[in-house]
C-alpha positions in Angstrom: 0.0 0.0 0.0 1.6 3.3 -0.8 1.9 5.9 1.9 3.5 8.8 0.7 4.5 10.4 -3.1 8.0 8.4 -2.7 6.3 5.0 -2.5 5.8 3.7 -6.1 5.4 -0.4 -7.6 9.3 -0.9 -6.8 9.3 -0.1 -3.3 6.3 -2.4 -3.1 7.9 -4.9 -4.5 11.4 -4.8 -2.9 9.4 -4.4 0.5 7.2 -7.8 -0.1 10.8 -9.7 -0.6 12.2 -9.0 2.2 9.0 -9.6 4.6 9.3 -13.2 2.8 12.9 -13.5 3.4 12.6 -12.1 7.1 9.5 -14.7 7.5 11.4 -17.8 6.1 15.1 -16.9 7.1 15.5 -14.6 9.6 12.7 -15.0 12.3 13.0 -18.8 13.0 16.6 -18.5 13.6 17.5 -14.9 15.0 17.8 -16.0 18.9 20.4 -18.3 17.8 22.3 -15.8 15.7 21.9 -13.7 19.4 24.0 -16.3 20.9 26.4 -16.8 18.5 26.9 -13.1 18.3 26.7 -13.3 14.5 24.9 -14.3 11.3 25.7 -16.9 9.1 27.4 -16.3 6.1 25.0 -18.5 4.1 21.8 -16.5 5.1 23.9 -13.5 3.8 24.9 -15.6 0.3 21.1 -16.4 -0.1 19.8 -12.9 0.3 22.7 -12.0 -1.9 21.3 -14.3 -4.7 17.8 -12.8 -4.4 19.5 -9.4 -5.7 19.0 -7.9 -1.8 22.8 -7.0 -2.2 22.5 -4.9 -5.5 19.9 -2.3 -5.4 21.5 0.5 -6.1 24.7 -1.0 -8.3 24.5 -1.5 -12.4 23.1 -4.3 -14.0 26.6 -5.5 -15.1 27.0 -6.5 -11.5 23.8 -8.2 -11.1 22.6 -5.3 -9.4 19.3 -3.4 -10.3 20.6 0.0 -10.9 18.2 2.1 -8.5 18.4 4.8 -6.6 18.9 5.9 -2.8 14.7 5.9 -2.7 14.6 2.1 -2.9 17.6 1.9 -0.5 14.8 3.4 2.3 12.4 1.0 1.0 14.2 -2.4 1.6 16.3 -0.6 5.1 12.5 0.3 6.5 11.3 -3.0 5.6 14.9 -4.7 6.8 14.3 -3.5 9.9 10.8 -4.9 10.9 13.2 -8.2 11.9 12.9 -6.8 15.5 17.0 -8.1 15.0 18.9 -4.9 14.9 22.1 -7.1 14.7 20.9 -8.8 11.6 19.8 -5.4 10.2 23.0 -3.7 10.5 25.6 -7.2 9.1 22.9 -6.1 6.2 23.5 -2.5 5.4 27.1 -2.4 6.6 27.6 -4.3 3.8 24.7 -2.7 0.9 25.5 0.8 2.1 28.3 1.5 4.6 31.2 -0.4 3.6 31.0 -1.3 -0.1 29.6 2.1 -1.7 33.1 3.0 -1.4 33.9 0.9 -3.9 31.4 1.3 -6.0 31.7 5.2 -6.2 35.6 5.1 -5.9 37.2 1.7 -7.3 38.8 1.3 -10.3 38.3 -0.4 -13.5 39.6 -3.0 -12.4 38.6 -3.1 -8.9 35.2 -3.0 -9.8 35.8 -6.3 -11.7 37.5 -7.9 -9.3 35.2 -7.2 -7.0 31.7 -6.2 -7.1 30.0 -9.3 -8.7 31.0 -10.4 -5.5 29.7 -8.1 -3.4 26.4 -8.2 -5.3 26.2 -12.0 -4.7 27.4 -11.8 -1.3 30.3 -13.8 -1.6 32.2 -11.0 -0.6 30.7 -9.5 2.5 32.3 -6.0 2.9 33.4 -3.4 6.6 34.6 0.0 6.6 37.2 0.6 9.1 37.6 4.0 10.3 37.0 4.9 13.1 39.7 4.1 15.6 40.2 3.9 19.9 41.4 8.0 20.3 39.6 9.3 17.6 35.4 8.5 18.0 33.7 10.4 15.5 36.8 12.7 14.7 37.8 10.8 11.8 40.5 14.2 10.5 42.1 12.4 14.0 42.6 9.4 12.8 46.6 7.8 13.2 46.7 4.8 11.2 49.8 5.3 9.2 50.6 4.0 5.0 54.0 4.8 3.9 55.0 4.1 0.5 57.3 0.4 0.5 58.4 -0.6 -3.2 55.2 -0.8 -5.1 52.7 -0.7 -2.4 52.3 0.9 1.0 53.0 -0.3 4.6 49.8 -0.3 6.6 50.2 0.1 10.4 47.5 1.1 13.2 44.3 0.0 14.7 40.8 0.3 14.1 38.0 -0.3 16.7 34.0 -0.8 16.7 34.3 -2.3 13.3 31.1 -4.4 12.0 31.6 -7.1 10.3 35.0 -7.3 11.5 34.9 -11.1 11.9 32.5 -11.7 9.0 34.3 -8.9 6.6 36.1 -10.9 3.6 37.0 -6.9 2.2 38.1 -4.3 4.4 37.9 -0.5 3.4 40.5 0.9 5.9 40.9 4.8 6.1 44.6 5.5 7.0 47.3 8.5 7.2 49.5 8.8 3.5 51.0 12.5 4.0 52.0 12.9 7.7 52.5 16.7 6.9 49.0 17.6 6.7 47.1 18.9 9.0 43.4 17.7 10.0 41.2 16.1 7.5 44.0 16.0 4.5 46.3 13.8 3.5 44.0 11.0 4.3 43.6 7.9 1.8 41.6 4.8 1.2 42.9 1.4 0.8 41.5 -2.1 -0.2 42.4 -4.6 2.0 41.3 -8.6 1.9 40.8 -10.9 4.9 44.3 -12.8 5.0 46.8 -10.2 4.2 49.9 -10.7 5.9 50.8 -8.4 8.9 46.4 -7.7 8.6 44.2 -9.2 12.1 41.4 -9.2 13.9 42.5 -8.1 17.3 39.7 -8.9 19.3 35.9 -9.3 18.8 33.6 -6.9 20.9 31.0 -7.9 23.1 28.1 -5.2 22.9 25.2 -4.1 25.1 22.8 -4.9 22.0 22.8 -5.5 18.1 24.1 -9.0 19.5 23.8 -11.2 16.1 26.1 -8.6 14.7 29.9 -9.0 14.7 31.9 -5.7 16.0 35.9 -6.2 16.1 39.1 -4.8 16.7 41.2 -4.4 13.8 45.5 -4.6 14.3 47.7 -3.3 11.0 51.2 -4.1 11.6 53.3 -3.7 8.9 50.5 -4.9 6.4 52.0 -4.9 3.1 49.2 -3.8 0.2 49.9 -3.3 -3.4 49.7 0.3 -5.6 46.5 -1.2 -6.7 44.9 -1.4 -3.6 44.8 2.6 -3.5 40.7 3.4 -3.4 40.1 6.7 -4.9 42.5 9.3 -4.7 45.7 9.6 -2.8 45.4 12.1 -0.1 41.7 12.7 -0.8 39.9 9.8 1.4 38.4 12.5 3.9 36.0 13.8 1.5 35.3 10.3 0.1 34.1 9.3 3.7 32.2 12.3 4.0 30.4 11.8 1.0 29.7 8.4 2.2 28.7 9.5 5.6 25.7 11.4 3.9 24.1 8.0 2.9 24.9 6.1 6.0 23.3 8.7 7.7 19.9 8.3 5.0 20.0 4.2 5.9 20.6 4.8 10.0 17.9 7.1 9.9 15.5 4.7 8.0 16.8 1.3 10.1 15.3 3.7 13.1 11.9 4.8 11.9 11.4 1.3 10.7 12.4 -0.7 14.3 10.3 2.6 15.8 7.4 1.6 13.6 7.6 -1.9 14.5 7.9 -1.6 18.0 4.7 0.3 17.9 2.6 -2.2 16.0 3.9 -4.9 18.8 2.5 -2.5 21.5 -0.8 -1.9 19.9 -1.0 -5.9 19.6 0.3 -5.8 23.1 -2.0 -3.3 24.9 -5.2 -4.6 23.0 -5.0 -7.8 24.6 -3.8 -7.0 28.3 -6.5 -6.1 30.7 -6.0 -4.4 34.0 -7.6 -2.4 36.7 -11.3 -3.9 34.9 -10.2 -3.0 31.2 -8.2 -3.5 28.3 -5.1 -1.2 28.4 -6.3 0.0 25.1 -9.8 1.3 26.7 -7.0 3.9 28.7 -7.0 7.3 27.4 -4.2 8.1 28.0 -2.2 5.0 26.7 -4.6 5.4 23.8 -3.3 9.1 23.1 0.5 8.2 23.9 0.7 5.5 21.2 -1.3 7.8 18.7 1.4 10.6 19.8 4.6 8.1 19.3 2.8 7.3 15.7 2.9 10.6 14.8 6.5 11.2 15.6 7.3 8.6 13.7 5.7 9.1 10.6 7.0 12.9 10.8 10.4 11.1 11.2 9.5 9.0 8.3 8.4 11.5 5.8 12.1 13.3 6.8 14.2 10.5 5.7 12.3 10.4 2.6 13.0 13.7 1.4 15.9 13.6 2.3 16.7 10.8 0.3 14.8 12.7 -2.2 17.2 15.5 -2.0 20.3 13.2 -2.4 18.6 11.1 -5.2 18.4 15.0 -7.2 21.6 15.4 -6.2 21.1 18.3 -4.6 22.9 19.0 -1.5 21.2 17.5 1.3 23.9 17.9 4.1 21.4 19.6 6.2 18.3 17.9 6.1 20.8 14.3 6.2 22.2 15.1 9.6 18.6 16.2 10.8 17.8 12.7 9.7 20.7 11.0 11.5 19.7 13.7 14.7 16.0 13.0 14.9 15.5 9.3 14.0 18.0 8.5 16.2 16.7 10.3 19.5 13.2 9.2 18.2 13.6 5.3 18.4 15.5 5.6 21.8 12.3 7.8 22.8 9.9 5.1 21.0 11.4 2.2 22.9 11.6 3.4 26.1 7.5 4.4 25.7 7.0 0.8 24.3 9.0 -0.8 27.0 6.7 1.2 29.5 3.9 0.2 28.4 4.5 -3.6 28.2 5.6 -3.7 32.2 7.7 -6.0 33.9 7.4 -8.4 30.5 9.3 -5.9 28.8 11.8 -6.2 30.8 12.5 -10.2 30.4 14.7 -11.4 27.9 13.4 -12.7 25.3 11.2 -10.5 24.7 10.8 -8.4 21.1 10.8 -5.5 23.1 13.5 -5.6 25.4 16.1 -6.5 23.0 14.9 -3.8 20.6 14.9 -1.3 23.5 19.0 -2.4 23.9 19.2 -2.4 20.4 18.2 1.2 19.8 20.7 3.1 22.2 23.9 2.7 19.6 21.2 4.5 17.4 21.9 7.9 18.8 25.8 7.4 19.3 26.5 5.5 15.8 27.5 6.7 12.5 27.7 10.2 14.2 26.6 11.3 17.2 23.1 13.2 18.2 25.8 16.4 19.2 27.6 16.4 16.5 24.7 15.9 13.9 23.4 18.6 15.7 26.4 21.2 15.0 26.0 20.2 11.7 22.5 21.4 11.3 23.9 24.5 13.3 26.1 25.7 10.5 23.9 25.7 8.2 20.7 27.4 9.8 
């Protein structure tokens, strides 16, 4: 059913495939990828082979060539799992890590690489961020000096999804040691099994617990010329740019777990009766939900234009970091109202709601911080 001027037959369509997936794959067997603190890589190769990996890359891939619009569309209907884990091995992988390549790799990169990223062969992580620097990526130390005809990777990364699971690593690192702040910053290519190239340690988390969050370790990892992403010195501005669509699919994976949770309360509060009624018959829990609704769908209707915006490509640095500002506050305020309302059974493991409620607190610290969204939207009022 469409909801709004963005929805059209495609959105439809990519939305029914992945309730069907979720229903057969993802539902039966999501407490056990809980446990096991990640997902398996065959679910990932079958969704991969139902073209779930390819939206927006070109045909010659086996992608289906769309647009941002229908990246909303398949995060917002990805993220009615009620696993947040699950969700984000996904769109690490579709829209985090491996746009890099796809906007940046060469010729021959792209060969060598994105048929396999389509199919899900190759499950992609971007590794950025590191243990001093947070969201300050101009602060990152990671260090590639030139060695022969390559470069000499050495530093750390931390907080990395898909760390573990990651087969292809796009690692941000230091090439001119002379420039100040954000320059002199470049990409590299780097694949699971290169010498002197480890997984330090993998991360336990407070939620997104099927999801797999390492420590990376570069010492004296040894990559060839052609292993350069994009251009020298220029990998600041290639995160950046990235940043603005990471921000577009964190924004949706909120309004869609923020949706969800509400439909489980409705279902919830409809059926519970106390003090002689149906929590439903309450007024006030009545109005609360219809209130939380209405945030959301306001929250909805802003990630939409803004991916609107970016699909024009128009700037949309403003209204992006709104997005990543307001979704991200709104499904910590969503959950903890859900959570309320379900009592002392929302607090039990197990529960739908009590894992999404643990889930959605990385939403507002993630992929940029509420604060510094918020200076961002300062600069530019």
């Amino acid at each position: 059913m469409r909801r709004s001027i963005y929805d059209d037959e495609t959105s439809e369509q990519i939305r029914d495939q992945v309730r069907r997936f979720l229903a057969e794959e993802v539902l039966p067997h999501g407490d056990a990828w809980e446990a096991a603190g990640a997902v398996p890589r065959d679910v990932l190769t079958r969704m991969g082979a139902l073209g779930l990996f390819g939206i927006r890359y070109p045909e010659r891939f086996g992608g289906a060539g769309l647009d941002v619009l229908a990246t909303v569309a398949f995060t917002e209907a990805l993220s009615q799992s009620t696993y947040a884990g699950f969700n984000i091995t996904v769109l690490v992988h579709t829209d985090m890590a491996s746009p890099h390549l796809a906007r940046f790799g060469t010729p021959e990169q792209l060969e060598r690489y994105m048929p396999g990223v389509v199919s899900g062969e190759i499950i992609t992580a971007v590794a950025v961020t590191e243990p001093g620097g947070g969201s300050d990526v101009a602060a990152l130390r990671t260090r590639a000096e030139r060695s022969g005809n390559g470069w000499v990777l050495n530093g750390s990364k931390i907080f990395i999804t898909n760390g573990v699971l990651g087969d292809l690593y796009c690692v941000a690192a230091r090439t001119d040691p002379a420039a100040k702040g954000s320059r002199g910053i470049s990409m590299f290519l780097v694949e699971k099994g290169t010498p002197g190239f480890s997984v330090g340690r993998q991360l336990d988390k407070m939620g997104w617990r099927s999801s797999d969050t390492a420590e990376l370790v570069m010492e004296d990892c040894f990559v060839p010329a052609d292993a350069l992403l994009g251009e020298e010195n220029r990998g600041f501005y290639a995160i950046m740019q990235n940043f603005q669509n990471e921000r577009i699919v964190l924004g949706a994976m909120a309004v869609g777990e923020a949706a969800k949770a509400i439909e489980l309360t409705l279902d919830y509060v409809r059926q519970r009766e106390a003090f002689g009624g149906r929590l439903w018959d309450k007024q006030a829990v009545r109005q609360r939900l219809a209130a939380l609704a209405s945030e959301v769908e306001a929250g909805r209707q802003l990630v939409y234009h803004a991916a609107w915006l970016d699909a024009q490509g128009r700037d949309a640095t403003r209204e992006v970091s709104m997005v990543k500002a307001y979704c991200g506050e709104l499904v910590n305020r969503v959950l903890y109202a859900c959570q309320q309302f379900h009592g002392g059974f929302g607090y039990m493991r197990g529960t739908a709601i009590e894992r999404m409620v643990r889930d959605a607190r990385i939403q507002s610290i993630g992929g940029g911080a509420t604060e510094v969204m918020l200076e961002e939207v300062a600069k530019r009022l």
